[in-house]
N, C-alpha and C positions, 0 to 999 in steps of 0.2 A: 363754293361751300360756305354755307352762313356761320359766323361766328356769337357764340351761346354766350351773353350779356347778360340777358334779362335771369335773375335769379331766381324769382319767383316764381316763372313759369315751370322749374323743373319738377318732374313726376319724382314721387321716390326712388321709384328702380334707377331715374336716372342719376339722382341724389348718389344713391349706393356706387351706380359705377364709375364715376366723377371720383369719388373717393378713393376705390379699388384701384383704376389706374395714375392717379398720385400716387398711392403707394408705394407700385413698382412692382414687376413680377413676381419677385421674389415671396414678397407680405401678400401681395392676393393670390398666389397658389396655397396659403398657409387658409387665409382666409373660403378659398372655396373646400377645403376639407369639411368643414362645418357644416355644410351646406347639400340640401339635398339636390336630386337631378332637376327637378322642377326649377329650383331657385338660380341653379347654374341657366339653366337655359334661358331663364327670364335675365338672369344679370349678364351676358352672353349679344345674347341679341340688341340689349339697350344698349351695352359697348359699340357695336358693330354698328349703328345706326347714328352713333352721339354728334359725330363730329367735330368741327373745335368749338374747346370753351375757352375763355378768356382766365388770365389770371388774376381776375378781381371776383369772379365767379368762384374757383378753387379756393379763393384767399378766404370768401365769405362762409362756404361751407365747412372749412376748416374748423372757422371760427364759431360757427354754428352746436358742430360736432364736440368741440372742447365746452361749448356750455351746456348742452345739453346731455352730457358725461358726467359732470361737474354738480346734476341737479338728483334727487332719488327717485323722479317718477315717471322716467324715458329706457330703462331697461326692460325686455318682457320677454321670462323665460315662460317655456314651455316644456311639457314631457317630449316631446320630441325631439326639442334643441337640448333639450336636459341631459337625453339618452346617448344624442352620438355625441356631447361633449366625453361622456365618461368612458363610452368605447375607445378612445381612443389612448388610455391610461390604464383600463381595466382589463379583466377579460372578461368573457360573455356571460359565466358564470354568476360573476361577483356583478357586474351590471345587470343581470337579469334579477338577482335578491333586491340590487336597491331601487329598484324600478318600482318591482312588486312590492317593496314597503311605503315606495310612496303614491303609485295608484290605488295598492289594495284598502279592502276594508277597516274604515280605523280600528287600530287597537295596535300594541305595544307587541306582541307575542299571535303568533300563529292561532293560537284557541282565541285568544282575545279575538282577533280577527272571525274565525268562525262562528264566533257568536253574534258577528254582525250580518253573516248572510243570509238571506231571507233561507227559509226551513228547506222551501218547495224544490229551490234550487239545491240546495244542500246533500238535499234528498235525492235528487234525480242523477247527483254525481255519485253518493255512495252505492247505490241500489248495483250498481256496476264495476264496484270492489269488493273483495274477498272478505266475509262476514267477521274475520280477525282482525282487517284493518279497518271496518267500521266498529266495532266493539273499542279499539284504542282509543277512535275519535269521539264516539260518546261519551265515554268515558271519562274524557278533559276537558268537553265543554262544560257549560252551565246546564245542570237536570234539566230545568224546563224549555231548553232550547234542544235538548236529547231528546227531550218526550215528545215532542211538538216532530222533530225529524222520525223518528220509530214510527210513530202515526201515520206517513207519509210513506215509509216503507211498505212493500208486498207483504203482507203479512207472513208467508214462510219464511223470507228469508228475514224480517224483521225477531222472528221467535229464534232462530237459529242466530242471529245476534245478542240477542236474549241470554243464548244459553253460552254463550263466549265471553258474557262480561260475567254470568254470574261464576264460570270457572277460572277469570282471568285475577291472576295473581298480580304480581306489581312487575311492571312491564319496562323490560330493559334498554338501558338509554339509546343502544344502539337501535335497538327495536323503535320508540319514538322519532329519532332522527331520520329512519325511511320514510315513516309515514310522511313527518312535516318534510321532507323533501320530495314525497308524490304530490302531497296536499301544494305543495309549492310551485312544480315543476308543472303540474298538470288539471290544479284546478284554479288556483288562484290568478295566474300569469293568462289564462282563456277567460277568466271572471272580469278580469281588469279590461281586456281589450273587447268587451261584448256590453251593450248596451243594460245597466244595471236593470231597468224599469223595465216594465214588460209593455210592450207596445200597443196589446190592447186597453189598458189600464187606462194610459194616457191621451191614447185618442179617444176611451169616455171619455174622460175630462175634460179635451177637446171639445167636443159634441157638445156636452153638456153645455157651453158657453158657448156657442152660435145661436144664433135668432133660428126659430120654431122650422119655418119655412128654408132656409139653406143647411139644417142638419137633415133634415126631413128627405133632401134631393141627394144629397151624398148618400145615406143611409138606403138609399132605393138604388143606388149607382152599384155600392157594395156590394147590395144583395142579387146581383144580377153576376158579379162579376167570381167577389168572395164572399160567398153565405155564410162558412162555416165561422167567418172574420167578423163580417156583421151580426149575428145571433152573439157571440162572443163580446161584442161592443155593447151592442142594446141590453144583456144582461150586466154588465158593469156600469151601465150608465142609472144615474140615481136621478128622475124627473119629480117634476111636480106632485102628479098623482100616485107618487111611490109615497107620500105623505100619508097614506091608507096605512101602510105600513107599523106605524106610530102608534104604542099603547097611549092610553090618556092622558098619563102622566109627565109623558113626554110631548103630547100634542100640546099641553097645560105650560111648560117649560119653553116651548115654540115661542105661544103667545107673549110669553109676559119678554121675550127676547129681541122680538122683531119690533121694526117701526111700525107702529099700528096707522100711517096716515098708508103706507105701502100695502097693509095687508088686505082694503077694501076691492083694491084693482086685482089686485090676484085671486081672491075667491071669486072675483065677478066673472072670470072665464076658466071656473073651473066646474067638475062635476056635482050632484047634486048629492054624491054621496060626499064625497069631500068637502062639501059646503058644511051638512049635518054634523061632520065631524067636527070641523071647529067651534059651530054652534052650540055644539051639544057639550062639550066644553069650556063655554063661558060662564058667565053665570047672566041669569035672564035679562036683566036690565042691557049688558055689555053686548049682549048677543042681536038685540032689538035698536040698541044704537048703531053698530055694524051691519044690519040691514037695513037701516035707514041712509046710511052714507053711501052704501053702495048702487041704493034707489037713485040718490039724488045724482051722483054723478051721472046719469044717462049713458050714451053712447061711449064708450071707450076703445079707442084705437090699439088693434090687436098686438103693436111694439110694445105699446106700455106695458100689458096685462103679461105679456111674454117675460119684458124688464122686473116689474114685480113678483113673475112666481119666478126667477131666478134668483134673485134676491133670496127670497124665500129658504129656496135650495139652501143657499150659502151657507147661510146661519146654519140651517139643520146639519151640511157634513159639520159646520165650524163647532156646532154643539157636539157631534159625535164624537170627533177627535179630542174633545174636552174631557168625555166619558160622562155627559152630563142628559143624555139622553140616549135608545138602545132603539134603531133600527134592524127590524125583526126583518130576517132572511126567509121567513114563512117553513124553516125546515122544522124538525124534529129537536133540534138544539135550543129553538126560542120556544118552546112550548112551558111552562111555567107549572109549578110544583103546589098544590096550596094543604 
């Protein structure tokens, strides 16, 4: 059996259990409590295989282990090492509240908190409680986070919520401490362990940022596989020619935002109605220089002009989210008042 010298070459796991059996029984039976099944089996196995290490080896990690103890940027908790340090002190109770105050949604207080969940979700949890304990919870949010969830309600049962707040008197403490401990037990503790964002959102997003030709081949994979997924993506996904979209003043806003040596390759492979648009936009001098630039560069290689109308994109969500420009949804809501 070879005897383990060389120091450097040790893996972590073996690092760990080099450690664990210095210890001594006693300390790494304390130390595998900690620890989940997976870890055991991996620190387990790497014992079982170690064979002898040298005591200049032990000496070194020791010393290793006391300096980098000794330093603030080698400790790394996590909610999960968080959770069974405190089970083991707690009950599941009292570890299940502080869990939930430190995954769930910021805020200080339970409504606090509900006013950071998105509406849609909010909505889809109440819609499935007794129209008294959703009248409590609008109640204590913020109004326009109330109105925004009631709008998302079934309309019968949102009017019969309706009429429980306008009869509902001042609502006794015991009464609030059910709720916030459903809202606790059963909404917030499944919110925390479930993926906040919604997943076709983000694979837009995704999309959006792949070159023309490899979103193009997933999106035809999807729609074979999951259509309902893909229609669901390709409407959240915000392209080039969604730039139609744009009243003038916003297209006017675009311009004066972007690099204009960028914006000659990207209207060079775009539509002729979305060419007119920017054009028509300029003012004539600006509009006849940008179709001379776009003349003279000749041929353009389809990366680039891809690269540029992404670019493009960018700015336009990066203006939206500013609230400096209004992508029209084409519904009934963007229609304008004059």
């Amino acid at each position: 059996m070879r005897l383990r010298e060389d120091y450097r070459t040790l893996s972590g796991a073996e690092k760990a259990s080099i450690f664990m059996l210095a210890l001594g029984e006693e300390h790494t039976a304390k130390i595998f409590e900690h620890m989940d099944d997976d870890e055991i089996m991996e620190i387990s196995q790497t014992m079982a295989g170690l064979g002898k290490v040298s005591a200049t080896v032990v000496e070194r990690l020791f010393m290793d282990f006391a300096e980098q103890m000794s330093s603030t940027n080698t400790l790394v908790g996590t909610h999960d090492s968080t959770e069974r340090l405190l089970s083991k002190v707690l009950s599941a109770d009292k570890v299940d509240q502080i869990m939930e105050e430190i995954r769930g949604p910021a805020g200080r207080t339970m409504w606090e908190k509900l006013g950071n969940v998105n509406e849609e979700v909010l909505a889809n949890f109440l819609q499935k409680e007794y129209p008294q304990t959703v009248a409590v919870v609008l109640s204590k949010v913020q109004t326009d986070h109330a109105a925004r969830v009631l709008a998302m309600l079934p309309e019968n049962f949102a009017l019969e919520v309706i009429h429980r707040m306008l009869r509902m008197e001042a609502v006794q403490k015991e009464v609030l401490e059910d709720v916030e401990k459903t809202l606790r037990t059963e909404f917030m503790s499944n919110l925390a362990r479930t993926q906040r964002r919604d997943s076709h959102e983000m694979m837009a997003e995704i999309f959006n940022s792949l070159e023309r030709s490899v979103e193009g081949k997933f999106m035809e994979e999807l729609e074979k596989s999951v259509p309902e997924s893909a229609e669901k993506i390709r409407s959240l996904m915000f392209t080039f020619e969604d730039l139609l979209k744009l009243d003038a003043a916003s297209i006017q806003t675009l311009i004066r935002a972007v690099d204009k040596d960028k914006l000659p390759a990207a209207l060079k492979g775009a539509t002729d109605s979305l060419k007119d648009l920017f054009f028509s936009n300029m003012s004539e001098r600006a509009a006849k220089i940008m179709k001379e630039d776009m003349a003279a560069m000749g041929p353009v290689r389809l990366k680039e002009v891809e690269e540029a109308q992404q670019y493009i994109v960018n700015v336009t969500k990066d203006l939206e989210a500013r609230g400096e420009i209004v992508i029209s949804s084409g519904g009934d809501d963007d229609e304008l008042i004059y």
